[in-house]
C-alpha positions as CSV (number, residue, x, y, z in Angstrom):
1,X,-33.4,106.9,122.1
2,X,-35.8,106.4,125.3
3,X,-39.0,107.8,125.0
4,X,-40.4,109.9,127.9
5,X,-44.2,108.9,127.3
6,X,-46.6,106.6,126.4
7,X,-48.6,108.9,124.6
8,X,-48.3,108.6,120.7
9,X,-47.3,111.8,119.2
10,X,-49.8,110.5,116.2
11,X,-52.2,108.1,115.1
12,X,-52.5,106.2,111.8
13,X,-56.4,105.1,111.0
14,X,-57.5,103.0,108.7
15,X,-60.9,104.5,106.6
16,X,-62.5,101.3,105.3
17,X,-64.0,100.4,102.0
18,X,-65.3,97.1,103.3
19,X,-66.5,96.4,106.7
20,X,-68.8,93.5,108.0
21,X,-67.9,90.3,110.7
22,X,-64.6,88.2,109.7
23,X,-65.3,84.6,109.3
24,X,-61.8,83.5,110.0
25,X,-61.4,85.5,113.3
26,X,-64.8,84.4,114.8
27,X,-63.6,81.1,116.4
28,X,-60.9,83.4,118.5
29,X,-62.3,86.5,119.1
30,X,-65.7,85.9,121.0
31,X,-66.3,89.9,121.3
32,X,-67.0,89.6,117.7
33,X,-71.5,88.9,116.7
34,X,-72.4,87.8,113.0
35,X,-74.3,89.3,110.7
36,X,-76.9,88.1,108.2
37,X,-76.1,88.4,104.2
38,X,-78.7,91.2,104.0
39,X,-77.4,93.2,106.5
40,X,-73.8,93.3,105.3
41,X,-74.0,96.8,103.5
42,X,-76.4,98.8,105.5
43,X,-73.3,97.5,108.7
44,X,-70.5,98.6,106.0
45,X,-71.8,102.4,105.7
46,X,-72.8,102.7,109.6
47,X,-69.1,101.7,110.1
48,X,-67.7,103.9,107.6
49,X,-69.9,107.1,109.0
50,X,-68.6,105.7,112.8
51,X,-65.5,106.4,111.2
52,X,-65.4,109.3,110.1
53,X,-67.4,110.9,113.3
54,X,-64.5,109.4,115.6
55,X,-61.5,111.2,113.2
56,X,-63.7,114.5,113.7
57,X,-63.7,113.7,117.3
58,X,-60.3,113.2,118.1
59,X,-59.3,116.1,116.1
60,X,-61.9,118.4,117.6
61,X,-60.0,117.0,120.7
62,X,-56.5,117.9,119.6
63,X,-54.7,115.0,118.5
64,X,-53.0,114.3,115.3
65,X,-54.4,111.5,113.1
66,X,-53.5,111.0,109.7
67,X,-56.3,109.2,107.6
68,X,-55.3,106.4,105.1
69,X,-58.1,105.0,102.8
70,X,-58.8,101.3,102.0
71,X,-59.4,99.8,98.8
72,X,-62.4,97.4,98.3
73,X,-61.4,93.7,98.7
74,X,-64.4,91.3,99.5
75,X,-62.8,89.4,101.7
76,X,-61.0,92.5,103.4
77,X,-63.4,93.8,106.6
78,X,-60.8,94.3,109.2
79,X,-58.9,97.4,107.9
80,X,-60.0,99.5,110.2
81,X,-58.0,97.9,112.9
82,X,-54.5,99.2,111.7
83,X,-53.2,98.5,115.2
84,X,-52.7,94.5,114.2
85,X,-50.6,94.6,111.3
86,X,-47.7,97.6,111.9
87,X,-46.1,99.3,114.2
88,X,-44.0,102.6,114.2
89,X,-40.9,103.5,116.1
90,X,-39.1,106.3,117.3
91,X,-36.0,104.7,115.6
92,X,-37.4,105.3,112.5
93,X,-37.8,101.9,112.7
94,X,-41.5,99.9,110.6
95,X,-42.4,96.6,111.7
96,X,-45.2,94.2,109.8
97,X,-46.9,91.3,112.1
98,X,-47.8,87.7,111.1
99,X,-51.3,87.7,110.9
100,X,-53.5,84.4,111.7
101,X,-56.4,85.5,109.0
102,X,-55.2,84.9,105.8
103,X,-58.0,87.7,104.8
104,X,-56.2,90.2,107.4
105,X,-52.6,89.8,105.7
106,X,-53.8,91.5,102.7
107,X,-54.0,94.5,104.9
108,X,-50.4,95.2,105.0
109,X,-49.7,97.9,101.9
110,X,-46.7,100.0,101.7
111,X,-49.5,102.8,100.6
112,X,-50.6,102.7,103.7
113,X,-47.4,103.5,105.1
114,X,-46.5,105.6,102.6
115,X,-49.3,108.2,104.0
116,X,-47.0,108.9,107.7
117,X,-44.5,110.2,105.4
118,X,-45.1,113.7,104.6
119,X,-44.9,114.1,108.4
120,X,-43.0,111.1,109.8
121,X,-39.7,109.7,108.6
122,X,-39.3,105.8,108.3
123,X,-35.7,104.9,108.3
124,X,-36.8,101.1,107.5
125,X,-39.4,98.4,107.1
126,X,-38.6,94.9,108.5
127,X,-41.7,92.5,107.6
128,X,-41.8,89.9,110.2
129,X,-44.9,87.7,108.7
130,X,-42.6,85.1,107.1
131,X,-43.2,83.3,110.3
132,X,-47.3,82.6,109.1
133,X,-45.6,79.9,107.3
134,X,-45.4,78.0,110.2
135,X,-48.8,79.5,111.6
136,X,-46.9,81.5,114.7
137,X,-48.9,84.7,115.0
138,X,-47.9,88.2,116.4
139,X,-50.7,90.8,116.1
140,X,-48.9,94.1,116.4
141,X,-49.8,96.2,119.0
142,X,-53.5,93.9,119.6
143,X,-50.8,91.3,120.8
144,X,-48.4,93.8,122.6
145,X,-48.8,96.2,125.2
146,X,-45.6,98.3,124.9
147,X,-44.5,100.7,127.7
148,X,-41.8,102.7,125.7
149,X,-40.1,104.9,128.6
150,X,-39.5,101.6,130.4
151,X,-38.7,99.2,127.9
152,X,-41.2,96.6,128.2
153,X,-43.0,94.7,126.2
154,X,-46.6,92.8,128.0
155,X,-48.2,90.5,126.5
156,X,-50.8,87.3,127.1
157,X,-50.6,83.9,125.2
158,X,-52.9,83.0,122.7
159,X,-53.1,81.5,119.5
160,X,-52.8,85.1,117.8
161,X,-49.6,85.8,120.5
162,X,-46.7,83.3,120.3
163,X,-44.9,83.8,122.8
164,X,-41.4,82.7,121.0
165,X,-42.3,85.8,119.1
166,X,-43.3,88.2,121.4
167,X,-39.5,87.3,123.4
168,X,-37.6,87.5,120.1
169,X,-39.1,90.8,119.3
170,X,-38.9,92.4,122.1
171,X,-34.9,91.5,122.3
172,X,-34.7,92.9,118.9
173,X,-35.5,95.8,120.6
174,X,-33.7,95.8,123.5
175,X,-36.8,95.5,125.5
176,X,-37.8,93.1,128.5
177,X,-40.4,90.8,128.3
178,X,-43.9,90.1,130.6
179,X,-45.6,87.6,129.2
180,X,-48.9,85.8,130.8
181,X,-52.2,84.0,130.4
182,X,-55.0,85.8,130.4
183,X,-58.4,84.5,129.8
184,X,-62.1,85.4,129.9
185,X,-64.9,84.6,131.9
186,X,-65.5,81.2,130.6
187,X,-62.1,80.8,130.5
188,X,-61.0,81.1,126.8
189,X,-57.6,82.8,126.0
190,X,-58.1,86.5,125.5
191,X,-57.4,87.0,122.2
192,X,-55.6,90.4,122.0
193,X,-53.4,91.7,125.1
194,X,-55.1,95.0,124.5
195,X,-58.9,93.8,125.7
196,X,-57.4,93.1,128.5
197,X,-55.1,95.8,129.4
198,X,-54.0,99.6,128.4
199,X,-50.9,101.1,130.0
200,X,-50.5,104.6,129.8
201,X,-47.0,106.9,131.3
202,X,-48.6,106.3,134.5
203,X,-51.2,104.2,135.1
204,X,-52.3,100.8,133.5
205,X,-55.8,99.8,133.3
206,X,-56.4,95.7,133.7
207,X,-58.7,93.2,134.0
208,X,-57.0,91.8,137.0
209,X,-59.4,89.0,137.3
210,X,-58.5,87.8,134.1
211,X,-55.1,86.7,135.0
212,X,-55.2,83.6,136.6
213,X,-53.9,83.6,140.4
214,X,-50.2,82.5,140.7
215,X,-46.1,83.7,139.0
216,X,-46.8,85.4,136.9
217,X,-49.6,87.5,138.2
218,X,-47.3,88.2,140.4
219,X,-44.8,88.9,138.0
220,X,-47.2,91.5,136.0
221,X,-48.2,93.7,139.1
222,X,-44.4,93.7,140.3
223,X,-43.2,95.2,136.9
224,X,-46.1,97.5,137.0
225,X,-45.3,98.5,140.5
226,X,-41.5,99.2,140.2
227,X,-42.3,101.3,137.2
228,X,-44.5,103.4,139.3
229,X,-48.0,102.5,137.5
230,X,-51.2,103.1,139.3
231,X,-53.7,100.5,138.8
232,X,-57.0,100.8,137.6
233,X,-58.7,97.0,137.8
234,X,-61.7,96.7,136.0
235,X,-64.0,93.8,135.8
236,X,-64.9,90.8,133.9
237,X,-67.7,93.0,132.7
238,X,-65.6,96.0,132.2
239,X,-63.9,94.3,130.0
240,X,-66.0,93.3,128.0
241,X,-67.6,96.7,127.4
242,X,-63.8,97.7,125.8
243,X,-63.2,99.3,128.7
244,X,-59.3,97.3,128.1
245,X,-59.0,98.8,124.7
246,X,-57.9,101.8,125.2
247,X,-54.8,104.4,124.1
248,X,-53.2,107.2,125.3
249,X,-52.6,110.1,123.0
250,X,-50.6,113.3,122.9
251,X,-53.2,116.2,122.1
252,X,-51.9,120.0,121.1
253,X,-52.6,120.8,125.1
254,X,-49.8,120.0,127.4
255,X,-52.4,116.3,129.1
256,X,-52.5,113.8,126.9
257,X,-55.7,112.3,126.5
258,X,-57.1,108.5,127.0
259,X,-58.7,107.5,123.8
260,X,-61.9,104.8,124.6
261,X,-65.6,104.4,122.7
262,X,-68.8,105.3,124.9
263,X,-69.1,101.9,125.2
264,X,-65.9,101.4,127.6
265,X,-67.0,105.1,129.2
266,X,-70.1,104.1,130.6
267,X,-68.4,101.0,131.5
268,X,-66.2,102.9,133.6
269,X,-67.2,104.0,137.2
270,X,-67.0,107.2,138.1
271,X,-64.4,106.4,141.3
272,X,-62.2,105.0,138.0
273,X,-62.8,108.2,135.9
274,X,-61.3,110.2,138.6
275,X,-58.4,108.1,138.4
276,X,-57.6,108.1,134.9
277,X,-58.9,112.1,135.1
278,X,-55.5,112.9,136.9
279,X,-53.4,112.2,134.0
280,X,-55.4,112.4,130.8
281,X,-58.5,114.0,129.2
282,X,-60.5,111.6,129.1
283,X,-62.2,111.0,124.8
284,X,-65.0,108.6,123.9
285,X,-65.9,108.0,120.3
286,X,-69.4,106.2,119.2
287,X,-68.0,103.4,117.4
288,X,-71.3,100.8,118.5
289,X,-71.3,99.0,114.7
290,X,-67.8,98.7,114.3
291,X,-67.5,97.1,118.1
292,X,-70.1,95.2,117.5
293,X,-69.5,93.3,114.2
294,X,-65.5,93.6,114.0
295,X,-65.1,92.9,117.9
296,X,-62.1,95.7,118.2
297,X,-62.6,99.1,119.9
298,X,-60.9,102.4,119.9
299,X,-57.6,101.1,120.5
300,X,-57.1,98.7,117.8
301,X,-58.5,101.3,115.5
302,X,-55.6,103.4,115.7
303,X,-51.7,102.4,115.5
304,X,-49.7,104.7,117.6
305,X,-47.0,106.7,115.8
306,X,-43.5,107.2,117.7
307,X,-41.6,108.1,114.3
308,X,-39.5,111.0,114.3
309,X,-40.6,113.6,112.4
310,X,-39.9,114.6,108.8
């Protein structure tokens, strides 16, 4: 079945027991500041009251999220990015990504997933991590940008996004592939596809710049173009305000709305707002800690669900 939309009927988020800077994703994720010992707890309960404020938000605003809660694990301060680890089809279909952090796999609970199913039905689980063995990496939907109406899957090399896996998947599928480089301003693979990029029904914000001139540029704004996307290039800048790491949601009202933190909203000019204003309502959440010391936004907070319902 071909969806009609982008916008995820649902989100799942992640509440965290344990939240502070990741050790083992620092070298690859340079959006990501450390912390001293001492500040570790007083970071942990800012992110957890971020948290909550951005579920109250973004059901104030209409969407549907369900809320799973973490266990403590020390070594476990990622779990509120959800959006790495699983995936949820409108097949019924689960997916589980290879995850480079060896501290990140321990994320992936089938309690987790059990919480989607009073309302969601999951015809089956296919765990795809077995390829960590040989250290080829594919974070969920931080490594792929998936445009469900038209079938494709985007996506930018790095050492978290093999691109062997991103073509094998997306086959599975039945989906095409775009795959690129994208880097940042000093010229570093972006880590995630989603800093970089967000690709709603109809439009598809990117850091244009950070696609190096050349194919498969070309390639990217080709595939964007025949599938009718309007473009809304932000800048190096931009980008690094999360103004990328974004999602569109289906809300109770008839727009969907685009899902960012006030970090990417003030990053946004207002000639861009306008843009993204024609096809969504436009939702920021105050998520400065959790930005700040886990180095995801709004987007990898939440993992879209396209599961039919129960």
């Amino acid at each position: 079945m071909k969806l009609q939309s982008n916008a995820a009927p649902a989100v799942l988020m992640v509440r965290p027991a344990n939240f502070g800077p990741n050790p083992e994703t620092a070298g690859s994720n340079s959006f990501q500041s450390a912390a001293q010992t001492g500040e570790l707890d007083k970071i942990r309960s800012q992110a957890i009251a971020e948290f909550d404020v951005a579920v109250d938000t973004l059901r104030n605003a209409g969407v549907e999220v369900i809320v799973a809660q973490d266990t403590f694990l020390e070594e476990r301060r990622d779990a509120v990015f959800p959006n790495n680890w699983v995936s949820f089809h409108e097949s019924g279909d689960v997916f589980l990504y290879p995850m480079q952090s060896k501290a990140r796999r321990t994320e992936r609970r089938q309690e987790v997933i059990d919480t989607v199913k009073p309302r969601f039905t999951v015809h089956k689980i296919t765990d795809l991590s077995g390829t960590e063995e040989k250290e080829l990496y594919l974070e969920g939907t931080g490594s792929l940008i998936v445009d469900y109406p038209n079938q494709i899957m985007y996506a930018s090399r790095s050492i978290r996004t093999n691109e062997g896996l991103v073509r094998a998947h997306a086959a599975r599928l039945g989906f095409s592939a775009v795959v690129f480089d994208a880097v940042d301003r000093s010229g570093m693979p972006i880590y995630h596809t989603n800093v970089m990029m967000c690709l709603g029904t109809s439009y598809c914000v990117a850091c244009l710049e950070s696609i190096p001139e050349g194919g498969e540029k070309k390639a990217f704004l080709a595939s964007l173009a025949a599938t009718n996307h309007e473009i809304v290039d932000i800048s190096f800048d931009q980008m690094e305000h999360f103004a990328g790491n974004m999602l569109e949601v289906a809300t109770r009202t008839s727009k969907p709305a685009l899902v960012m933190s006030i970090t990417a909203f003030t990053a946004l000019t207002q000639s861009q707002k306008i843009i993204l204003e024609k096809y969504t309502n436009l939702i920021a959440i105050d998520i400065p800690t959790i930005e700040k010391y886990g180095g995801g936004s709004a987007r990898c907070m939440m993992a879209g669900i396209h599961l039919p319902a129960v």
